[in-house]
C-alpha positions in Angstrom: 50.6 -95.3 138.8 51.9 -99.0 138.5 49.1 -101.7 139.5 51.9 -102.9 142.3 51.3 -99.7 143.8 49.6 -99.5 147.7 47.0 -96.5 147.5 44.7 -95.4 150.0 41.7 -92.9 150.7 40.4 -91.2 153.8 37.0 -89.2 154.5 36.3 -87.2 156.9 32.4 -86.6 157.8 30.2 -85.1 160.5 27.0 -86.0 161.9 24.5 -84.5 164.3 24.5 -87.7 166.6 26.2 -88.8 169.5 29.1 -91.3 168.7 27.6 -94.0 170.6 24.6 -94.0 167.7 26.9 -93.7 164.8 29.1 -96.2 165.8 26.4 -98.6 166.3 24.9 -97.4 162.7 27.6 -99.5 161.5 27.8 -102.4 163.6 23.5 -103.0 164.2 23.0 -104.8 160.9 19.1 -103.8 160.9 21.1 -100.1 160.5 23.6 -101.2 158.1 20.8 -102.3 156.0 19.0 -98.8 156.0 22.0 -97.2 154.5 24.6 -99.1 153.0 25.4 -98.7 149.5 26.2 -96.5 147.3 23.2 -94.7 144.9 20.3 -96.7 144.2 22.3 -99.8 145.3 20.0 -101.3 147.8 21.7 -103.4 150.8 19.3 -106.8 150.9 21.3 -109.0 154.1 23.7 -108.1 156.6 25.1 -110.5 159.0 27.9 -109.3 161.5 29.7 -111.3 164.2 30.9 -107.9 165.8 34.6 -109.8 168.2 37.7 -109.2 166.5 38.4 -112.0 164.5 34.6 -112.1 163.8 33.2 -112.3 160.2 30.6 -109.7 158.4 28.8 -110.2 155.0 26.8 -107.3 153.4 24.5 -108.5 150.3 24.3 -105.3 148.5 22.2 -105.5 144.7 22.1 -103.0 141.5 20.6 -103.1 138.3 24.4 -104.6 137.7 23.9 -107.4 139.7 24.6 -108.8 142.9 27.8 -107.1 145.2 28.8 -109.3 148.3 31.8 -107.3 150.7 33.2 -109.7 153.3 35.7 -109.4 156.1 37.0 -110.0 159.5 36.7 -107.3 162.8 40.5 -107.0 163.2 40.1 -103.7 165.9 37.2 -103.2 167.9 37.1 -100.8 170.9 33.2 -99.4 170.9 32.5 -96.4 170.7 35.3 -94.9 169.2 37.3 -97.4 166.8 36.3 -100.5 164.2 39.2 -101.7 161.9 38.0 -104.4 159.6 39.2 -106.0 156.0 37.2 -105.1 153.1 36.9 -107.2 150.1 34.6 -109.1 147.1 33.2 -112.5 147.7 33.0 -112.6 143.8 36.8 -112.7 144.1 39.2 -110.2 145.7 43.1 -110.2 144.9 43.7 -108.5 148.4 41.9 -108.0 151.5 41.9 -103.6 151.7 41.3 -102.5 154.9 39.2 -100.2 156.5 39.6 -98.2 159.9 36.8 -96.3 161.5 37.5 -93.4 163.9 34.6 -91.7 165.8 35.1 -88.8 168.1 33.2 -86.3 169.9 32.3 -83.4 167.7 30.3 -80.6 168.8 26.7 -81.8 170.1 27.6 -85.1 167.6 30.2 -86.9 166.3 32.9 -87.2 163.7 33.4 -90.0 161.3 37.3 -90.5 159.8 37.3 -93.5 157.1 40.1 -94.9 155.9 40.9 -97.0 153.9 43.8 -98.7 152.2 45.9 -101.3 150.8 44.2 -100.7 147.4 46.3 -102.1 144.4 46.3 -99.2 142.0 44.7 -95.6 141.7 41.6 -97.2 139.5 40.1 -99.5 142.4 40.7 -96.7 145.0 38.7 -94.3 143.1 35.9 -96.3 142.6 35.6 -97.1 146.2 36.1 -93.2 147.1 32.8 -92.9 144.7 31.4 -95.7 146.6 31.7 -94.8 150.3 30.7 -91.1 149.8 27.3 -92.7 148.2 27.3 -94.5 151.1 28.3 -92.2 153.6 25.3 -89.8 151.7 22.9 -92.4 152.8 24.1 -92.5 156.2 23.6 -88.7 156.7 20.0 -88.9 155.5 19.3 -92.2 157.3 20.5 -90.5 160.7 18.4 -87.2 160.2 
């Protein structure tokens, strides 16, 4: 695949909560913190200005280093949808973009991630690896 290429990834999860409290697992940042990053990546400072055109910054840190993802609310309609760039404070080419669906599912809720406007297969893979270490934590953090 060229690097010029748009790729993009989608995940599809459930969770034995109402929408309503896994929406807000992403939006509280005292949540966000409990559960965000992949692995033993530990999340140390979330900040969220949760309007569209609002900012967020997540301080995640690894034996690696340091891992800041910033970006602007560009959809918001609680409970059921969040659309919001994704990228690097250490330096993104591109602002990816990520779009949260929640619906009803059962007695909980169902999570659909998406998230595109990678440049190339190599950086969309290692954010597939990422989220579902996240999305791991989130399931054990919501138990």
């Amino acid at each position: 695949m060229s690097s010029n290429t748009a790729t993009a990834l989608t995940i599809t999860r459930t969770f034995d909560v109402p929408v309503q409290q896994l929406f807000d697992a992403w939006t509280d940042p005292a949540q966000v913190m409990q559960w965000m990053g992949p692995g033993e990546v530990k999340c140390v400072d979330v900040q969220v200005d949760l309007k569209v055109g609002g900012a967020y910054r997540i301080h995640m840190r690894s034996d690696e280093g340091d891992h800041v993802a910033i970006g602007e609310y560009l959809e918001l309609s609680p409970p059921d949808h969040l659309k919001f760039t994704w990228s690097w404070e250490s330096g993104a080419v591109v602002d990816t973009i990520v779009t949260l669906d929640f619906r009803p599912e059962g007695k909980g809720s169902e999570l659909t991630l998406t998230h595109d406007n990678f440049v190339g297969q190599e950086a969309m893979e290692k954010h597939t690896q990422g989220w579902n270490g996240c999305l791991a934590k989130l399931t054990d953090y919501l138990a």
